[in-house]
C-alpha positions in Angstrom: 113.3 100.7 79.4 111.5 102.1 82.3 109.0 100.4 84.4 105.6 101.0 83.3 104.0 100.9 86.6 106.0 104.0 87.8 103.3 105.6 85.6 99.1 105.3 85.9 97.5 102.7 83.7 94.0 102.4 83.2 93.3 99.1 84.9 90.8 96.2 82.9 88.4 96.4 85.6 87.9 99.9 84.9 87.9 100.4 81.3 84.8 97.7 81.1 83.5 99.5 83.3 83.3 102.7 81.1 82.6 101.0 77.7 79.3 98.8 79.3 78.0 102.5 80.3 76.4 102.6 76.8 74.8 106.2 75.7 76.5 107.4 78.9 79.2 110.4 78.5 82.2 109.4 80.4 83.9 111.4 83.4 87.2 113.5 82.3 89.8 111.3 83.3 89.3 109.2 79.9 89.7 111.1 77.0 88.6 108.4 74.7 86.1 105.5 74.9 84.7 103.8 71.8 81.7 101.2 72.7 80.8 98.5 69.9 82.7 100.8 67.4 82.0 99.0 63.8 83.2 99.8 60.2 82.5 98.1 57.1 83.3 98.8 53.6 81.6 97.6 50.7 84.2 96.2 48.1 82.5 96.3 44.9 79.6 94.0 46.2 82.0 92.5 48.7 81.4 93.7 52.2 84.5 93.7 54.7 84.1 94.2 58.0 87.2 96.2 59.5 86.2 96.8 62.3 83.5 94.5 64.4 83.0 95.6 67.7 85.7 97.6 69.3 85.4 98.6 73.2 88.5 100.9 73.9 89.0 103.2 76.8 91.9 105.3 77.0 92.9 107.7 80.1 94.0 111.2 79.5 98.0 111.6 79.6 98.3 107.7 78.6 100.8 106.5 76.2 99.4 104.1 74.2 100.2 101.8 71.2 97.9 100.5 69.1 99.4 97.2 66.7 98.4 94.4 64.5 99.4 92.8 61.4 98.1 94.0 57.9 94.1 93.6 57.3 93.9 94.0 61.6 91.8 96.8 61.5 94.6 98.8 63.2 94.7 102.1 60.5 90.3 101.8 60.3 90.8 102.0 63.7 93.4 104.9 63.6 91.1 107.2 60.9 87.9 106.9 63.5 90.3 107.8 66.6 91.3 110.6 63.8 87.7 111.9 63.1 88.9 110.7 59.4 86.2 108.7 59.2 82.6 107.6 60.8 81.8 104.3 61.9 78.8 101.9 60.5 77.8 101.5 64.5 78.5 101.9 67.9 79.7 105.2 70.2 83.0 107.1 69.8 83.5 110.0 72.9 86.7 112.1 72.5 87.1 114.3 75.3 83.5 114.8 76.7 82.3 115.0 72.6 79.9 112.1 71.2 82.0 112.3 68.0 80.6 109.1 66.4 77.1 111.2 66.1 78.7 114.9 64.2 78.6 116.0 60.6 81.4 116.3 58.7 82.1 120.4 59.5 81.7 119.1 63.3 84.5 116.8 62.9 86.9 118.7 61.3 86.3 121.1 63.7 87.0 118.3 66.4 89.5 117.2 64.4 91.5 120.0 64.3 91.6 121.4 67.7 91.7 118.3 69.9 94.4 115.9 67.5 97.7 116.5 66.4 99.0 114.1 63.7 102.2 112.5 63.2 103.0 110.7 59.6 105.6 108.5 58.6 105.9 111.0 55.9 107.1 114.4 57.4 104.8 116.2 54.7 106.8 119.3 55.8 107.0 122.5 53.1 110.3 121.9 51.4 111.1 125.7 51.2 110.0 127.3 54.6 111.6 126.9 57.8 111.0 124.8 61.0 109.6 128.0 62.3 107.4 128.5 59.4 106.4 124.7 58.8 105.6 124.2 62.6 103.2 127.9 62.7 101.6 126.7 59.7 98.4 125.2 61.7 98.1 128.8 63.9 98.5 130.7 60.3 94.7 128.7 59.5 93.2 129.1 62.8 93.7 133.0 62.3 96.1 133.4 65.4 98.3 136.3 65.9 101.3 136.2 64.2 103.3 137.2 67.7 101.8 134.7 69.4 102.2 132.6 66.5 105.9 133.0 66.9 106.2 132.2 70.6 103.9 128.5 70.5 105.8 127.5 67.5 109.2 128.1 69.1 107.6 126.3 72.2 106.8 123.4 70.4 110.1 123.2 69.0 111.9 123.8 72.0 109.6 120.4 73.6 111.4 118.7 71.1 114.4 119.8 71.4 114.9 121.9 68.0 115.2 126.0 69.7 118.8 125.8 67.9 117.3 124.9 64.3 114.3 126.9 64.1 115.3 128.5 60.9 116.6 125.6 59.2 114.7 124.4 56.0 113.9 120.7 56.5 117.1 119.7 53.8 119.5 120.7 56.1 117.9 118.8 58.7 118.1 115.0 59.2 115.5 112.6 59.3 114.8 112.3 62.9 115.5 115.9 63.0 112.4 116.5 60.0 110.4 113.6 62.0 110.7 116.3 65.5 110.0 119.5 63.3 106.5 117.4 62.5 106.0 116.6 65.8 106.5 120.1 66.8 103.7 121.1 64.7 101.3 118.5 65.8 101.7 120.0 69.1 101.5 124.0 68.4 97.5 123.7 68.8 97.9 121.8 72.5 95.7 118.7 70.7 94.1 116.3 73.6 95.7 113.3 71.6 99.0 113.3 70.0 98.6 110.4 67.1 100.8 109.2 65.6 101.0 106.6 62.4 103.5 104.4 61.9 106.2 107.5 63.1 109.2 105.6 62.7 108.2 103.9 59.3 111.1 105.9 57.0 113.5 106.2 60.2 116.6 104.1 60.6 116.9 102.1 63.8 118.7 104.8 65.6 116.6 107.3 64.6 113.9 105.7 65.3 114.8 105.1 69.5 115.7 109.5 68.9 111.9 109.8 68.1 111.0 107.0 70.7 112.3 108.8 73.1 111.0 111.9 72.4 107.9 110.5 72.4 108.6 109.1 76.3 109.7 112.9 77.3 105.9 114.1 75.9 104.2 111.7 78.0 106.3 112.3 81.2 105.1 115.9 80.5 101.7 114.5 80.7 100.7 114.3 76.5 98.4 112.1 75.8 100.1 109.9 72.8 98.8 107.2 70.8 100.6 105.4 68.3 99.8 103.1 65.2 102.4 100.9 64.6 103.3 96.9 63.1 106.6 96.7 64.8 106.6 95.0 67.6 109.8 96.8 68.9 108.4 99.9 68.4 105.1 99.1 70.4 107.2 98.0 73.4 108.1 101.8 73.9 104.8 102.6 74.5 103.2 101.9 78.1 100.2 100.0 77.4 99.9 98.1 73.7 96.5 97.4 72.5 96.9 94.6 69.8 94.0 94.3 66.7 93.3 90.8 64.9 90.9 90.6 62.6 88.7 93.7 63.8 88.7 93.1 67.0 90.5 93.7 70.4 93.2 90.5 70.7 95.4 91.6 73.9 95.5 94.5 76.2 98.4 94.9 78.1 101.3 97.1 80.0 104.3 97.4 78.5 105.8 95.0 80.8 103.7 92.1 79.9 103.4 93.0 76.5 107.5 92.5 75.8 107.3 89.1 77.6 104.9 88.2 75.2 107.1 89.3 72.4 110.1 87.9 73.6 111.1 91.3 73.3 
């Protein structure tokens, strides 16, 4: 495991500093900042409140992991980041864009040219290629089939896949499946790369395979956020952000985080 401060981390000082700036845009270095981000759901008469005042900031070409136990607000937390969902209250930027304040066409707009997501669930077609599965995104957004070819053989190549581009996903293995999704997150060049729960149907191996993989995107400067309940799994990550009961509970590198886990 690598020491995380070889690698730029937003310090605490600074990241208050951006979230008390209410209304404020923030400069370009942070690529997201949520300020007294709020959800609540109403539960057949029964309000609960996932979310209950989240201040977040996030620097571009960080690699984050976000983590908490079941009913933390972690996956709320994971479908505003996603422009999923719109909070009850409070400010949500995502690169430059007041996001917390667009319709619904405005966010899937957002949503699909600044976040590439990664499932535990591949979702990949069964009967077209890695090619085909990882162009799939271009094919909607109306881009050129030639140069359709050349980002989705790109993509694969950052993940190491140029030798099984026209492999259908059951001839590939699961961390091979998990890459080819991956890939396709990528081919639009998203500002965020998020991922939930990525490792959830990967064995333990497999699972360091797509760690790593992971690592080699953010050393190439993706930003990457993950959504994850495994403790091991956060520890990869360079800063872990841990949710309890709606709210912010820890903050920390990677480094301190692991201590804390006796990890």
């Amino acid at each position: 495991m690598r020491n995380t401060d070889e690698y730029p981390i937003s310090t605490t000082a600074e990241r208050e500093a951006v979230v008390a700036t209410a209304g404020a845009a923030p400069e370009q270095d942070w690529v997201i900042v949520t300020r007294g981000l709020k959800r609540e759901y109403d539960m057949g008469g029964e309000i609960v409140r996932a979310l209950r005042g989240v201040d977040l900031a996030i620097r571009r070409n960080e690699y984050v992991a976000i983590m908490g136990p079941s009913g933390s607000g972690k996956s709320t937390l994971m479908n505003l980041i996603g422009c999923l969902d719109t909070p009850n209250d409070g400010e949500y930027w995502l690169n430059g864009q007041l996001v917390s304040a667009m319709s619904d066409d405005q966010l899937a707009r957002v949503r699909n040219k600044e976040i590439g997501f990664v499932f535990q669930t591949f979702n990949l077609l069964p009967r077209a290629t890695a090619l085909h599965n990882v162009e799939l995104p271009l094919v909607y957004a109306g881009v050129p089939s030639d140069e359709r070819r050349q980002r989705a053989m790109e993509a694969l190549e950052r993940v190491q896949l140029g030798q099984r581009v026209g492999h259908k996903p059951n001839e590939l293995s699961g961390g091979q499946r998990q890459r080819v999704a991956i890939a396709r997150a990528l081919v639009n060049r998203p500002s965020i790369l998020l991922a939930d729960e990525p490792t959830g149907n990967l064995d333990s191996t497999t699972s360091e395979e797509i760690m790593r993989v992971f690592a080699e995107l953010a050393d190439q400067g993706q930003t990457v956020i993950m959504v994850t309940h495994e403790a091991d799994i956060a520890a990869h990550a360079r800063r872990v952000i841990v949710l309890r009961d709606g709210v912010i509970a820890s903050d920390d590198k990677r480094s301190a985080f692991a201590q804390k886990a006796g990890l």
